[in-house]
C-alpha positions as CSV (number, residue, x, y, z in Angstrom):
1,X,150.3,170.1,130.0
2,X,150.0,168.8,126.6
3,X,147.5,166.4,127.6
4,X,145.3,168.6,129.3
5,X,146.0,172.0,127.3
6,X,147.0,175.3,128.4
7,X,145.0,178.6,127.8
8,X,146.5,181.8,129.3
9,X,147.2,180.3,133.4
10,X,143.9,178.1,133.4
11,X,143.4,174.1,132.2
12,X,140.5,172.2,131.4
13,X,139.8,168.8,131.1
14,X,136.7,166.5,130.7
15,X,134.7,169.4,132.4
16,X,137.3,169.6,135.2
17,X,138.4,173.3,135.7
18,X,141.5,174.2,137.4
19,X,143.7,177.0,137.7
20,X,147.7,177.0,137.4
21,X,149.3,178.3,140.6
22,X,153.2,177.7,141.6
23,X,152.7,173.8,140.4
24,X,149.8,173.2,142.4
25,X,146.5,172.9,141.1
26,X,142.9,173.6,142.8
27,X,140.2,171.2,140.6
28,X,136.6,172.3,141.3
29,X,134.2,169.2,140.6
30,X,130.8,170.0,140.2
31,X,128.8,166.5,139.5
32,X,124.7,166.7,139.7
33,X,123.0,163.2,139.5
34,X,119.4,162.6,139.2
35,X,118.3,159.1,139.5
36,X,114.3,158.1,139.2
37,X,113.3,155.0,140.5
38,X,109.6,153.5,139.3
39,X,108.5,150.6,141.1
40,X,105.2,149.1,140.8
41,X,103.6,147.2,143.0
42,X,100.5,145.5,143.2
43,X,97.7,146.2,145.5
44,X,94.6,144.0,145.2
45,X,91.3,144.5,147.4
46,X,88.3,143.3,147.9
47,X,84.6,144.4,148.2
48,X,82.0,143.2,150.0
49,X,78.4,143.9,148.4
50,X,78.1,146.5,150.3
51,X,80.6,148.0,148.4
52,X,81.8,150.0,151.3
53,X,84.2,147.2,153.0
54,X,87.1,146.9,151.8
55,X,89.3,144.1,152.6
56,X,93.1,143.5,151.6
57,X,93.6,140.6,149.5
58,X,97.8,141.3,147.9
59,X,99.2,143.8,149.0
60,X,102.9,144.1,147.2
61,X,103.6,147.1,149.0
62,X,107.1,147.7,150.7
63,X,106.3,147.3,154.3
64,X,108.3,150.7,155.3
65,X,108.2,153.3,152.9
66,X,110.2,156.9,152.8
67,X,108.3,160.4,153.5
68,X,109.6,161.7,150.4
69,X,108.1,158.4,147.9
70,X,106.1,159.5,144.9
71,X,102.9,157.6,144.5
72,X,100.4,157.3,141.4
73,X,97.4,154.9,142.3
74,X,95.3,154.1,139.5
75,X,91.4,152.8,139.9
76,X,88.8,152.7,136.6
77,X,86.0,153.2,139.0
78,X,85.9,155.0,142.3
79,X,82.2,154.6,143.6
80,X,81.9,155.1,147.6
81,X,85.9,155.2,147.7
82,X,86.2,152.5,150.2
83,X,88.8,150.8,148.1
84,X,91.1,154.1,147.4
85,X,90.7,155.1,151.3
86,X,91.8,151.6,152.4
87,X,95.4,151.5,149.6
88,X,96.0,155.3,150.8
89,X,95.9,154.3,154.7
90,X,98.0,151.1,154.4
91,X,100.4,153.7,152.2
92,X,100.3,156.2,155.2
93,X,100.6,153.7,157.9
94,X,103.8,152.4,155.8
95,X,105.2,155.6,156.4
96,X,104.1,157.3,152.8
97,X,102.4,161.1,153.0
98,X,99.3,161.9,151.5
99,X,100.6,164.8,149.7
100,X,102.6,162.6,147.1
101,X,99.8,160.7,146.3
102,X,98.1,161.2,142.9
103,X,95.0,158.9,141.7
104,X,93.8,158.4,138.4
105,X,90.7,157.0,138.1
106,X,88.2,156.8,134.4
107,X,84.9,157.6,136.4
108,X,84.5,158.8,139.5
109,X,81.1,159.4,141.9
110,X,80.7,162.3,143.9
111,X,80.4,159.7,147.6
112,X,84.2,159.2,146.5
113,X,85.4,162.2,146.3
114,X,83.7,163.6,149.6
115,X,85.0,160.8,151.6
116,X,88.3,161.3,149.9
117,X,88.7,165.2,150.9
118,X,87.3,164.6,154.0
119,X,89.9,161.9,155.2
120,X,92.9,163.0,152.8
121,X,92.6,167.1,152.5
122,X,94.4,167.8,149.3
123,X,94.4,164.9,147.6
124,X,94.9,165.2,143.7
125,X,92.6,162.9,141.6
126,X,92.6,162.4,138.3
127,X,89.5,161.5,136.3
128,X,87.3,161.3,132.8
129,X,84.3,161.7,134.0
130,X,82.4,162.4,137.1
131,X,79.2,160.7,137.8
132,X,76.3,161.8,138.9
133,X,75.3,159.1,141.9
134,X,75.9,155.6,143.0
135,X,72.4,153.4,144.0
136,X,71.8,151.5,146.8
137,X,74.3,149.1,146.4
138,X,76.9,151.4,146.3
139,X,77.6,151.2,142.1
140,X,78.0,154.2,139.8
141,X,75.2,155.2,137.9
142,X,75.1,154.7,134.9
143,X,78.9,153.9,135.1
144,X,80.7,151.6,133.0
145,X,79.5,147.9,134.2
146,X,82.3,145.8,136.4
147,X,85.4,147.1,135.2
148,X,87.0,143.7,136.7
149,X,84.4,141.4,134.9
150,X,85.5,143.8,131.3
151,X,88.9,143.6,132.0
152,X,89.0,139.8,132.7
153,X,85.8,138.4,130.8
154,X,83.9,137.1,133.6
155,X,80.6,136.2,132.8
156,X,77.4,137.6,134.2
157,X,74.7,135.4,135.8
């Protein structure tokens, strides 16, 4: 017992608690793990001018995903929400649920969200700023320009 120590009938060692009884000994282990896994993955889509057709263009996306998968989507602009509704249905149809979804977006437009609560009730979205309206081609007014063409440095005509 010198190894382990001895303290009126009960040792301990390493956070192992046992109890002395006739030579025998009953251990109770106790062990509570908590692992977080992040993957990301890359989504890329594409937009017609309309700016309502979305089409997949990379989609780095696990093709079966678990119920219980956390997702956080990020977007600098949601305008008509084409592009958000079409990541969020290839997540759902992978086997991901809507409620552990949470998108962050810098600006959004009010066409987004409504299309957003009305095909994805209780949907949490994160945003800066909300926008007042998109115009006719389906761009956020006044917005922030082509957050692609900023990020990448592609020249306007």
């Amino acid at each position: 017992m010198t190894a382990l120590g001895r303290r009126r009938g009960r040792a301990t060692a390493c956070g192992l608690v046992g109890r002395v009884t006739k030579k025998r000994w009953r251990v109770t282990v106790t062990v509570t793990v908590t692992v977080t896994v992040t993957v990301t993955v890359t989504v890329t889509v594409t937009v017609t001018d309309t700016a309502d057709q979305a089409t997949p263009y990379l989609n780095k996306l696990p093709a079966k995903l678990a119920p219980t998968d956390l997702f956080l989507i990020t977007d600098p602009m949601l305008a008509t929400g084409g592009t958000i509704v079409q990541v969020i249905e290839d997540i759902v149809a992978r086997g991901g649920r809507p409620e552990n979804i949470r998108v962050v977006a810098v600006v959004v437009a009010p066409p987004a969200l409504k299309k957003l609560a009305d095909k994805f009730p209780g949907l949490k979205i994160y945003t800066a700023m909300i926008d007042e309206q998109v115009d006719e081609r389906g761009y956020i007014v006044p917005g922030l320009g082509d957050a692609g063409d900023r990020a990448y440095g592609t020249p306007h005509n």
